[in-house]
C-alpha positions in Angstrom: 0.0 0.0 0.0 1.5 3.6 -0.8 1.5 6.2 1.3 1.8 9.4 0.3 3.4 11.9 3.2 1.4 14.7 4.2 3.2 18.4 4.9 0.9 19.9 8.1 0.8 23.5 7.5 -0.6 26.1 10.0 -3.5 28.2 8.8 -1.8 30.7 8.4 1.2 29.0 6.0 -2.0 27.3 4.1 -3.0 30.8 2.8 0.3 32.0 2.3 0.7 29.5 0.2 -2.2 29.2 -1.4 -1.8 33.0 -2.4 1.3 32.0 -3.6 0.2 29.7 -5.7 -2.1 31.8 -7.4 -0.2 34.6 -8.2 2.6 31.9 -8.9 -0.1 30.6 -11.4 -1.3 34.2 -12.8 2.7 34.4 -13.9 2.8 31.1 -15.6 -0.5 31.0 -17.2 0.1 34.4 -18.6 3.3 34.1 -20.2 2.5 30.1 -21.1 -0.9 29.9 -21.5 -3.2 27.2 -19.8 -1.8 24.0 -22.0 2.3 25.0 -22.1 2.3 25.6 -17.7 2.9 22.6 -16.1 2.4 22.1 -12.2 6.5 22.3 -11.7 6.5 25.6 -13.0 4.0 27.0 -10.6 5.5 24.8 -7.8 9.0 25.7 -8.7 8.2 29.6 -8.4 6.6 29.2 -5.0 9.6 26.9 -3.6 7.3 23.7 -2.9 7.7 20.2 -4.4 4.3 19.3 -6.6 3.1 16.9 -4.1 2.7 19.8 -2.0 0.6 21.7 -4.4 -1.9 18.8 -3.9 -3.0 19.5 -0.6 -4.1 23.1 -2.4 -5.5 22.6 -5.3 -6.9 19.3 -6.8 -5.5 20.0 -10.5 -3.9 22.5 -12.6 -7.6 23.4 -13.8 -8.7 24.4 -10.5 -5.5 26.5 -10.1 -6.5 28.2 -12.9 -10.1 28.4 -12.3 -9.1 30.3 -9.0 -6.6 32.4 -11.2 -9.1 33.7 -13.2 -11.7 33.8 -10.9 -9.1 36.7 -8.9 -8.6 38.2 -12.4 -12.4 38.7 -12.5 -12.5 40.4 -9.3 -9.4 42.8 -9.8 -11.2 43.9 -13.0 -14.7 44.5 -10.8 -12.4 46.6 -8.0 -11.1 48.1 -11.3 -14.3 49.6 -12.4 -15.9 50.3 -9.0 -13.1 52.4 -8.8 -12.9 54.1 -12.3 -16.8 54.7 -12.3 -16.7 56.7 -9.0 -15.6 59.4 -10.3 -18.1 59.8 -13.0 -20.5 62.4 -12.6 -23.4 61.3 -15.0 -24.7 58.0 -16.4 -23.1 58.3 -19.9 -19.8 59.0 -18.3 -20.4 55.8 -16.4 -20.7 54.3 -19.3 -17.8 55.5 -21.2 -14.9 54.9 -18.4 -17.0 51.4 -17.8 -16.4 50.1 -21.5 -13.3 52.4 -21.9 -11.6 50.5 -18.4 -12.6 46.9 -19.8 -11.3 47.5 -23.3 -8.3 48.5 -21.6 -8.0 45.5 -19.6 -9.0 43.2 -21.9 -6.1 44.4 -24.3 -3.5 44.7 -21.3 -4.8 41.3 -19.4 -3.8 38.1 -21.3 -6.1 36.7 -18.6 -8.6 38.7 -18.8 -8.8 38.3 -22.9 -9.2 34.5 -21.8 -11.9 34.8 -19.6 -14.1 37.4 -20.8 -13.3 36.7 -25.1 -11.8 33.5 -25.4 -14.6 31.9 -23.0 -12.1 29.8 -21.7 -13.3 29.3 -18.7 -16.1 27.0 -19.8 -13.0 24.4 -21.8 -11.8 24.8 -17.9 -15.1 23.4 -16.2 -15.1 20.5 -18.7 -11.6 19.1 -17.4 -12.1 19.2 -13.8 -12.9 15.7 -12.0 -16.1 16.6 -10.4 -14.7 16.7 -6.6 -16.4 19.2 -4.4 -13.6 22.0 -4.0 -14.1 22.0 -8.1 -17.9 22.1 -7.7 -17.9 25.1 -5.4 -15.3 27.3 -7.8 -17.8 26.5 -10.5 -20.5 27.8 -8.2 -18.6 30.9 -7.2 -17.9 31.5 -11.0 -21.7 32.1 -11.7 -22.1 34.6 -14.1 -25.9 34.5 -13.7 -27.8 38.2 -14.2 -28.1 38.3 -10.4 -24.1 38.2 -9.7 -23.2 40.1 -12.6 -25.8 42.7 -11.6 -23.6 43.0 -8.3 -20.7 44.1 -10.1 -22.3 46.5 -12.7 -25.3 47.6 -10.8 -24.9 50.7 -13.1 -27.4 50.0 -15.8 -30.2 49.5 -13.4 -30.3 53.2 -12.2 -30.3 53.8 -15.9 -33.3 52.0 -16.7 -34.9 53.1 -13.8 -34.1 56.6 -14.1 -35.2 56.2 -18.2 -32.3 58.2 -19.2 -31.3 55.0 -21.7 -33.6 53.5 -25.0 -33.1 49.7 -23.3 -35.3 48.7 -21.1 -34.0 46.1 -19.7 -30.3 46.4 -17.9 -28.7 42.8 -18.7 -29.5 43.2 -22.7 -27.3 46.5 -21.6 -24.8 44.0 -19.6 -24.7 41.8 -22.4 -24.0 44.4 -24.9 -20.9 45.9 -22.8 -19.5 42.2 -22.7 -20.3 41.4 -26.3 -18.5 44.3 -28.1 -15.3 43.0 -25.9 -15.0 41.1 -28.7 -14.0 43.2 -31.3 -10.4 43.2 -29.3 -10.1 39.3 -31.5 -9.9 41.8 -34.8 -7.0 44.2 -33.7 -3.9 42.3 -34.8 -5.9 41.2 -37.9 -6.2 42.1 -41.6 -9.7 43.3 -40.7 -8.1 46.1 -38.8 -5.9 48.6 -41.0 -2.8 49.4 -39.1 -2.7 51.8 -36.5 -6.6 52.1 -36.4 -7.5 49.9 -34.0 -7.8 52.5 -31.1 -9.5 54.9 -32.9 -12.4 52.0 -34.3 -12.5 51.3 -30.7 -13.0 55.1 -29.7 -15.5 55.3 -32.6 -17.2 52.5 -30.7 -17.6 53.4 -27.6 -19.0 56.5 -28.7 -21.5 55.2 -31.3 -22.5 52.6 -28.8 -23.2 55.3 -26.0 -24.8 57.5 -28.3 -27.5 54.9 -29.2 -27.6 53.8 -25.9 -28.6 57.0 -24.3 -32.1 58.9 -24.9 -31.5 62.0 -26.9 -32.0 64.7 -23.9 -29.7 62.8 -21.8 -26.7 63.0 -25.0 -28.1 66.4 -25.4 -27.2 67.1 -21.6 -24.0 66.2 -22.1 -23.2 67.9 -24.5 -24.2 71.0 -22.9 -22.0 70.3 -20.3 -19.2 69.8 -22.0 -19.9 73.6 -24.0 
């Protein structure tokens, strides 16, 4: 019978570690990608032999899956922050699609999880073992949790300053045009335009978006 030696770590060590896994893994997976990082890498970075990383994480996927699930929540501090500071609803949305279009470009790992749907080739691999289970569950991207990240659109619709009436068509819009970032190191693109298609985008999309005397308000603001 084999028996496989178990380290005891305080609770304390357990989430040092486990933090350093993850950013350990945020490194690897960026530079690598999911498929080219193997467990050594992240193990090797961290100092820790990979029978170690076992008594963390039950596979590279749910490394992974807890990368990018701290990749989602940096982007939501991200935009909490950015929108503060925006004194009217079509400013909100400009700096919100403006700051994810940013990150999205800058953010291998955030290209992967909001563009490349990645996540969902992640879920497939994992074994099924309750720890995977309850990343899955605290990945949700149900209209409920995502309303708790961008609650925006639902003062707009409530405060009818916006042609939609209902805020996660608005949700889903912002996260569908994210995809236009695929197109920027294409032929469909014609060098050097990229940022000002995307500009051009944001505002077209924000003009539509808005009723007429709430563009027209802006504008007079801006006089």
């Amino acid at each position: 019978m084999l028996v496989v030696a178990v380290t005891r770590f305080s609770d304390e060590d357990r989430e040092r570690i486990r933090a350093d896994l993850i950013k350990a893994g945020h490194d690897c997976f960026a530079r690598f990608g999911f498929d080219r990082t193997r467990v050594s890498d992240v193990t090797d970075e961290v100092g820790i032999g990979t029978s170690t990383f076992y008594q963390f994480f039950d596979s590279k996927e749910a490394l992974y899956l807890a990368v990018l699930l701290t990749e989602r929540e940096h982007l939501f501090e991200t935009l909490e922050a950015a929108v503060a500071d925006a004194e009217t609803p079509r400013e909100e949305a400009e700096v919100t699609l403006r700051t994810t279009f940013g990150e999205v470009r800058s953010n291998p790992l955030i290209q992967r999880l909001f563009v490349d749907g990645e996540i969902r080739r992640i879920e497939s691999q994992l074994d099924g073992t309750a720890a995977d289970e309850d990343l899955i569950d605290d990945y949700s991207e149900s209209p409920a949790v995502y309303g708790q990240v961008l609650p925006q659109p639902d003062k707009w619709v409530e405060s009818e300053v916006v042609r939609i009436d209902d805020p996660d068509i608005i949700r889903g819009l912002f996260r569908s045009v994210l995809f236009v970032t695929q197109a920027r190191e294409t032929p469909v693109v014609p060098d050097g335009t990229y940022e000002a298609i995307e500009e051009a985008l944001i505002q077209t999309i924000v003009a539509g978006l808005f009723t007429y005397e709430e563009n027209t308000d802006r504008s007079a603001t801006h006089d």
